[in-house]
N, C-alpha and C positions, 0 to 999 in steps of 0.2 A: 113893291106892288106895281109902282109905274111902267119900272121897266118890262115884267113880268107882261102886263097888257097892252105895252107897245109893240112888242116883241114880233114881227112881222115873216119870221121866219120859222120851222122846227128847229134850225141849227141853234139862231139867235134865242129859243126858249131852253134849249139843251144848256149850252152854254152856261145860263143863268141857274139854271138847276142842276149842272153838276158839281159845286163845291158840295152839297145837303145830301145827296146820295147817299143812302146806307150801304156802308161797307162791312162783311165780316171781318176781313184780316185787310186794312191799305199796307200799302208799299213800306209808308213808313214805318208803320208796326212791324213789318217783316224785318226791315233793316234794323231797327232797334235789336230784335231779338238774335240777329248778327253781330250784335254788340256796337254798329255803328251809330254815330251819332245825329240828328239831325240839326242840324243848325241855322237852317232858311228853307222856307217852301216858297216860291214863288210860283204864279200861273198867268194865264194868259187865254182870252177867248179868239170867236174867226174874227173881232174886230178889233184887235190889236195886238196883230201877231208877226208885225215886223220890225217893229221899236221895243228891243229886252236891254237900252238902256240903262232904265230905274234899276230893274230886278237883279241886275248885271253888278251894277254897286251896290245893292244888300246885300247879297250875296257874298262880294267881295270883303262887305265892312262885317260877315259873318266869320270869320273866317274858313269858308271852305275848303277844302283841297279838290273833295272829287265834286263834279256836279252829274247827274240826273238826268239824263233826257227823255224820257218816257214817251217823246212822240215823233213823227215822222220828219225824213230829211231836211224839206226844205225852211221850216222854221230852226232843226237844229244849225244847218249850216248857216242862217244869219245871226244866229248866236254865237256862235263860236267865232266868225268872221267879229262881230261886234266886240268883242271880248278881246281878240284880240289886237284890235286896233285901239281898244281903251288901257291895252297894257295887262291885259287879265292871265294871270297863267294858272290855269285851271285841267286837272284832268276831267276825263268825263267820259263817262258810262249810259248806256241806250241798250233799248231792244232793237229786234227788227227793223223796227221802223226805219231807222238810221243806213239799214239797206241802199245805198247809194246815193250817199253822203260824198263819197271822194268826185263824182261827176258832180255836182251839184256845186258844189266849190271852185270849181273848174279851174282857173287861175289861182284858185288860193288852196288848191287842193294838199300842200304839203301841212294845213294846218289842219286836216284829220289826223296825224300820223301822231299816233298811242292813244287814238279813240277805242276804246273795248265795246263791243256789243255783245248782244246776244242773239243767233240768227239760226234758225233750221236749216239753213242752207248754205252751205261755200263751193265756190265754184270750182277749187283748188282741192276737191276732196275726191282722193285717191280709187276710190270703190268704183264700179264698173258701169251702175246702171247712172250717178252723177256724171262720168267724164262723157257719156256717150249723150246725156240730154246738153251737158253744156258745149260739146263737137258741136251737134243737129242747131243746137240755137245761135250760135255763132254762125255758122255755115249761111242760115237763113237770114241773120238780122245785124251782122256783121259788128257784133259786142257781147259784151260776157253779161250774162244773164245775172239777174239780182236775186234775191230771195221771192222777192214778189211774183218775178217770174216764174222760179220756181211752183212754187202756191198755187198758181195757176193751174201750171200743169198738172200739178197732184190733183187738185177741183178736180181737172174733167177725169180721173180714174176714181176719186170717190165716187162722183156721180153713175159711172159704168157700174162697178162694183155693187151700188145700192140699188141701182135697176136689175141687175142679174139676180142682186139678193132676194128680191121684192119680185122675182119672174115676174116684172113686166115687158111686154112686146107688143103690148095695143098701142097704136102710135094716136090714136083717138083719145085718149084717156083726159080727163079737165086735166088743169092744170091743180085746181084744189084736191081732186082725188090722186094725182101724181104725186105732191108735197105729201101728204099724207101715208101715200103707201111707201114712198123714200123714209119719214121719219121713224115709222116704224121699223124699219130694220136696221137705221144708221149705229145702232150699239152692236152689232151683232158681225161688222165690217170690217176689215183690216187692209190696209192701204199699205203696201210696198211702195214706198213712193222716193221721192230724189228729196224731198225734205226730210228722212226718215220711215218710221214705221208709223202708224199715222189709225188711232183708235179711237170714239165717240164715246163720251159719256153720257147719261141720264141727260141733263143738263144742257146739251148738244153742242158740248165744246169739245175741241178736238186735244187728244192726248199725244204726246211727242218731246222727244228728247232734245234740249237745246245744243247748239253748239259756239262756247266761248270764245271770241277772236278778237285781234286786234289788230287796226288798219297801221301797217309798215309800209313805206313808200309806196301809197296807195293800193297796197294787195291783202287779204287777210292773209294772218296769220294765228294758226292755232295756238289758245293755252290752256289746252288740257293738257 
């Protein structure tokens, strides 16, 4: 309760309230029902998210094999740097997030190599309308574009897509009456996009197919 009314932030009240979040199905129920096993959870908030010391040796005295990364680059890559300066040899598995992990490493970047993700986007993906956005985004920004980058892009063709849907062309329109006449058609929308094929649910999460890789001398590689 203390912390709760100290709490000076939404991050820092987030934070505290999301171990108690009700979940339908968590991750770890998923993976159980994979037949895997859980053997350590560990977590961490925005205020101490760069010492995975402690958790590094639970973990380790768990005996894991694979670890978890369910969030974004730069705390994975002091994890895995951390790990492996403590001796830790662990494989490990991430979504997205982890989307540009090997830069973020920078000098210790050969210690991504057999990180598996899971990412909507590879830059090394063979189909037409991928190599032509990652030519254009390289030409411009002189590096190979991330997944995020990707996502982006897709954004601004959803947003085309939902206003063509939605025949709007009042450039006047509120902004509360725009969100509104977007929402309503965003189930109804289909995105060709460089992350995939890209579809909205009830719910207004977006539907799309992943794609399985793992970082080899800093480059994905496909394991489908």
């Amino acid at each position: 309760k203390a912390q709760i009314l100290s709490a000076e932030t939404m991050v820092l009240l987030e934070d505290l309230y999301r171990p108690y979040k009700p979940k339908r199905r968590t991750r770890a129920t998923i993976a159980k029902e994979k037949g895997l096993e859980i053997v350590s959870v560990q977590s961490f908030t925005s205020s101490n998210n760069t010492d995975f010391s402690v958790a590094l040796q639970k973990i380790s005295e768990s005996g894991a094999e694979l670890v978890y990364l369910p969030f974004y680059y730069q705390q994975a890559a002091l994890v895995i740097q951390q790990a492996a300066k403590a001796g830790y040899d662990f494989k490990y598995f991430g979504c997205d997030g982890l989307d540009g992990l090997v830069k973020q490493l920078d000098a210790d970047a050969d210690l991504a190599d057999g990180v598996m993700l899971l990412t909507g986007f590879a830059p090394d993906a063979s189909d037409e309308k991928s190599q032509a956005f990652v030519s254009a985004y390289e030409a411009a920004y002189d590096e190979t574009p991330t997944q995020f980058a990707a996502a982006s892009y897709d954004a601004i063709y959803a947003i085309k897509a939902a206003l063509e849907k939605a025949d709007i062309s009042d450039a006047s329109i509120s902004a509360s009456d725009l969100c509104d006449e977007i929402l309503a058609v965003m189930t109804q929308i289909t995105v060709e996009g460089v992350t995939g094929t890209i579809t909205w649910g009830e719910d207004g999460e977006p539907n799309k197919d992943a794609k399985a890789v793992k970082i080899v001398d800093g480059a994905y590689q496909s394991m489908d």
